[in-house]
C-alpha positions as CSV (number, residue, x, y, z in Angstrom):
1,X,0.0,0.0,0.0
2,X,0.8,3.8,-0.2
3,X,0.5,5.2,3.5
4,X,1.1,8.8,4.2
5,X,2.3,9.3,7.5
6,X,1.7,13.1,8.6
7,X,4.4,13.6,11.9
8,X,6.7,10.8,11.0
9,X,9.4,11.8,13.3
10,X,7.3,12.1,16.6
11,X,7.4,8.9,19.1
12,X,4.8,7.1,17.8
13,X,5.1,8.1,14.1
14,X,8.6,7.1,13.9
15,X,7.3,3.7,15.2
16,X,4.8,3.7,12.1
17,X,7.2,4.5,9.6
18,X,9.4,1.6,10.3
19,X,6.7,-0.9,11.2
20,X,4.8,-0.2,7.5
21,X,8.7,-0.6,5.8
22,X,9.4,-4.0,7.8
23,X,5.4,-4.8,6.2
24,X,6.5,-3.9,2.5
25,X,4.4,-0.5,2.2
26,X,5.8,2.4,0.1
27,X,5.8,5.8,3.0
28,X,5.8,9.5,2.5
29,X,6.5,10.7,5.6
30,X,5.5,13.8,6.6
31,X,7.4,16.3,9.2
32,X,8.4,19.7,10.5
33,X,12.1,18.5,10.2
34,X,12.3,15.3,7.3
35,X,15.7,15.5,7.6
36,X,15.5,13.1,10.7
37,X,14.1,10.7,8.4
38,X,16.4,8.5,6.3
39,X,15.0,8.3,2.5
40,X,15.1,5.0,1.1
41,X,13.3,3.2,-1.4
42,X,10.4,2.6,0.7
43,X,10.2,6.3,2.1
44,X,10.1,9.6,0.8
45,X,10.4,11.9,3.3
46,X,9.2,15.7,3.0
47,X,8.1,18.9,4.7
48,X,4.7,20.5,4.4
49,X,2.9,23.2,6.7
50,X,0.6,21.1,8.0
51,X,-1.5,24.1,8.0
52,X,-1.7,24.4,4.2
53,X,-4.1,22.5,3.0
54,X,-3.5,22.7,0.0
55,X,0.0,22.3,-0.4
56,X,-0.8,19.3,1.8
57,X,-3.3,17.5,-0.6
58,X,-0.9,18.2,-3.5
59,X,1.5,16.3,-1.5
60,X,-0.7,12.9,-0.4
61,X,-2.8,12.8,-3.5
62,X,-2.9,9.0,-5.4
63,X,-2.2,7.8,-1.7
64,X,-4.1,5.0,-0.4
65,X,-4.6,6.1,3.3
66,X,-3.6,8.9,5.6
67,X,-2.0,8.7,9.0
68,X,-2.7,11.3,11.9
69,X,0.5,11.4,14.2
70,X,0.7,15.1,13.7
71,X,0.4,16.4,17.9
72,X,1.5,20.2,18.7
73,X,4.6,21.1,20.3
74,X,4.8,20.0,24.2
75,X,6.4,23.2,25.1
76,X,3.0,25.0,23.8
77,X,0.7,26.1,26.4
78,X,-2.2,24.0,26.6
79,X,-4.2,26.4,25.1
80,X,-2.3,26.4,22.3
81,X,-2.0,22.8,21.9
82,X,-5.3,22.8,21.4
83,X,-5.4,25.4,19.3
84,X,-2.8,24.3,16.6
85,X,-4.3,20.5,17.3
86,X,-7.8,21.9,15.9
87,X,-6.1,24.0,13.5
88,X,-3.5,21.4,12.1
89,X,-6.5,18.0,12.1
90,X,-9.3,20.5,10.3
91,X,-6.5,21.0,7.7
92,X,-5.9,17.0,7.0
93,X,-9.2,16.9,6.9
94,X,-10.1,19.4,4.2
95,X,-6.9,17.7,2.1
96,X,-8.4,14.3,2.5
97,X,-11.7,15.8,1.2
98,X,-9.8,17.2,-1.9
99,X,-7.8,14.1,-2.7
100,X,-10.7,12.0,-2.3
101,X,-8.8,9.4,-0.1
102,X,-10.9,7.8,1.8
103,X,-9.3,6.1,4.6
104,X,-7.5,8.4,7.7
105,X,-6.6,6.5,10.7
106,X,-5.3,8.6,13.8
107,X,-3.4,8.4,16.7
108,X,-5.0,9.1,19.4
109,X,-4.6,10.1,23.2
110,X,-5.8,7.8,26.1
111,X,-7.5,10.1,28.1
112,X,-11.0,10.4,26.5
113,X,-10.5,6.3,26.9
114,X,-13.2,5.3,29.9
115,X,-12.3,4.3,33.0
116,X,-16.3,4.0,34.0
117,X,-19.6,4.3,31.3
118,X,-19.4,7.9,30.2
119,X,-16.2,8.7,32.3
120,X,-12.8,9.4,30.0
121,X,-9.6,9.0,31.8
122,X,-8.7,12.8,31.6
123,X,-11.8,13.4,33.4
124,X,-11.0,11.1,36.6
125,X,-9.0,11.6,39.2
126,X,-6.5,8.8,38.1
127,X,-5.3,11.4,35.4
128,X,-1.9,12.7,36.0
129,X,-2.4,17.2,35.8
130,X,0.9,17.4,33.8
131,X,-0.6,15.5,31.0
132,X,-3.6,17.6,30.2
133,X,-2.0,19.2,27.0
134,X,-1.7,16.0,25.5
135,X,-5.2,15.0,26.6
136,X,-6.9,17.8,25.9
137,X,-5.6,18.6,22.6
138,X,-5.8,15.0,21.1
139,X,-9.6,14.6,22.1
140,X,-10.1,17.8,19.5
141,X,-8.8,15.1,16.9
142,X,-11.7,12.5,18.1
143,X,-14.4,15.3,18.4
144,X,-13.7,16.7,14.5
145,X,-13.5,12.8,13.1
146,X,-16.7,12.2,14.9
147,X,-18.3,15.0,12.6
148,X,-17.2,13.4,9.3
149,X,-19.4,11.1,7.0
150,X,-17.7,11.6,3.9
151,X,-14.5,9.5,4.3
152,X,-14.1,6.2,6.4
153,X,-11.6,7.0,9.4
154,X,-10.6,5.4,12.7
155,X,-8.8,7.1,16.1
156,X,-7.0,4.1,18.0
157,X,-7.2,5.3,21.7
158,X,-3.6,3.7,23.5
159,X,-3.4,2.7,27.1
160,X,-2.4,5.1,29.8
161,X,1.2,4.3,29.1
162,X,3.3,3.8,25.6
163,X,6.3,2.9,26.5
164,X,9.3,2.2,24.6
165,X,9.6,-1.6,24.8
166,X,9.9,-4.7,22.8
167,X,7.6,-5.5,19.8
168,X,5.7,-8.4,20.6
169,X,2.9,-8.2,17.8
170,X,0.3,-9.6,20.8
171,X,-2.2,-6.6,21.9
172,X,-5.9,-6.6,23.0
173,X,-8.8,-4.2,21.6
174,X,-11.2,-2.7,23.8
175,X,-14.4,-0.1,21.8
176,X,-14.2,2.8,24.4
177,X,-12.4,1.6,26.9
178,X,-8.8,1.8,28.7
179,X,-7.4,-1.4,28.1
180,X,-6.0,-2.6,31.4
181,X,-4.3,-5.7,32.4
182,X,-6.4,-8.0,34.8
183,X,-3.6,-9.5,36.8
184,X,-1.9,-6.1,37.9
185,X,-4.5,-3.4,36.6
186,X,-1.6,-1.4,34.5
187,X,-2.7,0.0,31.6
188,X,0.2,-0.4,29.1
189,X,1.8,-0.7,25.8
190,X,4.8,-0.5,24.1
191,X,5.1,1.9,21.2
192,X,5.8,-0.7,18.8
193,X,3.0,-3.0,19.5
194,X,1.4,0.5,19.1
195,X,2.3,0.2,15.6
196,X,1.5,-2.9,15.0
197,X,-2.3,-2.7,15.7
198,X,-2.2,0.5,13.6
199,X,-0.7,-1.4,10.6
200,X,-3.0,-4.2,11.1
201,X,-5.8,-1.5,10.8
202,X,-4.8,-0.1,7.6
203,X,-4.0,-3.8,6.1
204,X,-7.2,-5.5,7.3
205,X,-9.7,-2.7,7.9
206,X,-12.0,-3.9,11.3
207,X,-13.4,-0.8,12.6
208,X,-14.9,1.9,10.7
209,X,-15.8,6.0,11.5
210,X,-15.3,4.9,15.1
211,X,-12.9,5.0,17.9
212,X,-11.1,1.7,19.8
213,X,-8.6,0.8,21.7
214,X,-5.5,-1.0,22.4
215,X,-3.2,-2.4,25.0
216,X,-1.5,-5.3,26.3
């Protein structure tokens, strides 16, 4: 397949990249700085404003699917996490619409994952303060998906923790909920199995215009 992954040099995106090259898929990754990314056969790597979206649709058309990895800057506020968030996913959107691709998977955040019916993570009192940037500004990516009908697209909600760890292909799906392990109640992942249940998505499409989630 053609994948375009937008943020390819972020934690999880980098993940992405090299899972979907181990798999055989041609990658144009996408990124504020592509010169972390080593070209190869199997990737192109370039830089577009994320914000144009224009340039951006120029740049993914005659792809097969799209990859959301793009996340604002940590340093940002979290005002304006959120703010370049909602700016930056209405922008994929609008090139997706132009290119007529019609698959976008995202990554998203766990904390609108529920840790009761109708209770997100971010919303409990298990959620760590320093992470509401994160939080916060991913659930704008959820809450714009949720309004499209036009093209088929999927947020995959992570555990409370991604981790760097080993790849051990073996995950668990849950529909809105955390994932947490029975035996020890952790909620975790390593970023590479990460991948590998978003590659399994994009080769062997299970859920569609929905959220789910993942973890060990």
């Amino acid at each position: 397949m053609k994948i375009v992954i937008i943020g390819a040099t972020g934690f999880v995106g980098t993940n992405i990249v090299k899972e979907a090259v181990e798999r055989g898929h041609q990658v144009l990754a996408l990124a504020r700085n592509p010169q972390k990314i080593t070209p190869s056969e199997a990737v192109t790597a370039a830089r577009v404003d994320v914000n144009d979206s224009q340039a951006l649709a120029e740049a993914i058309r005659g792809y097969d699917v799209v990859v959301h990895a793009f996340a604002a800057p940590r340093s940002d506020s979290v005002e304006e996490r959120i703010a370049r968030q909602t700016d930056g996913t209405k922008s994929i959107i609008r090139a997706v619409k132009q290119t007529g691709i019609q698959r976008l998977i995202a990554v998203g955040g766990a904390g609108t994952a529920e840790v009761a019916p109708g209770v997100p993570l971010m919303n409990s009192y298990l959620f760590p303060p320093e992470y509401e940037g994160g939080a916060r500004s991913t659930s704008v990516i959820k809450d714009l998906l949720q309004k499209e009908d036009s093209f088929d697209w999927v947020f995959i909600s992570p555990p409370n923790f991604l981790e760097d760890g080993e790849r051990t292909g073996k995950y668990r799906t849950g529909k809105d909920n955390l994932v947490i392990e029975l035996a020890t109640g952790r909620s975790y992942m390593s970023v590479a199995d990460y991948a590998v249940a978003m590659l399994d998505e994009i080769e062997t499409p299970r859920h569609h215009r929905q959220r789910f989630t993942v973890g060990t």
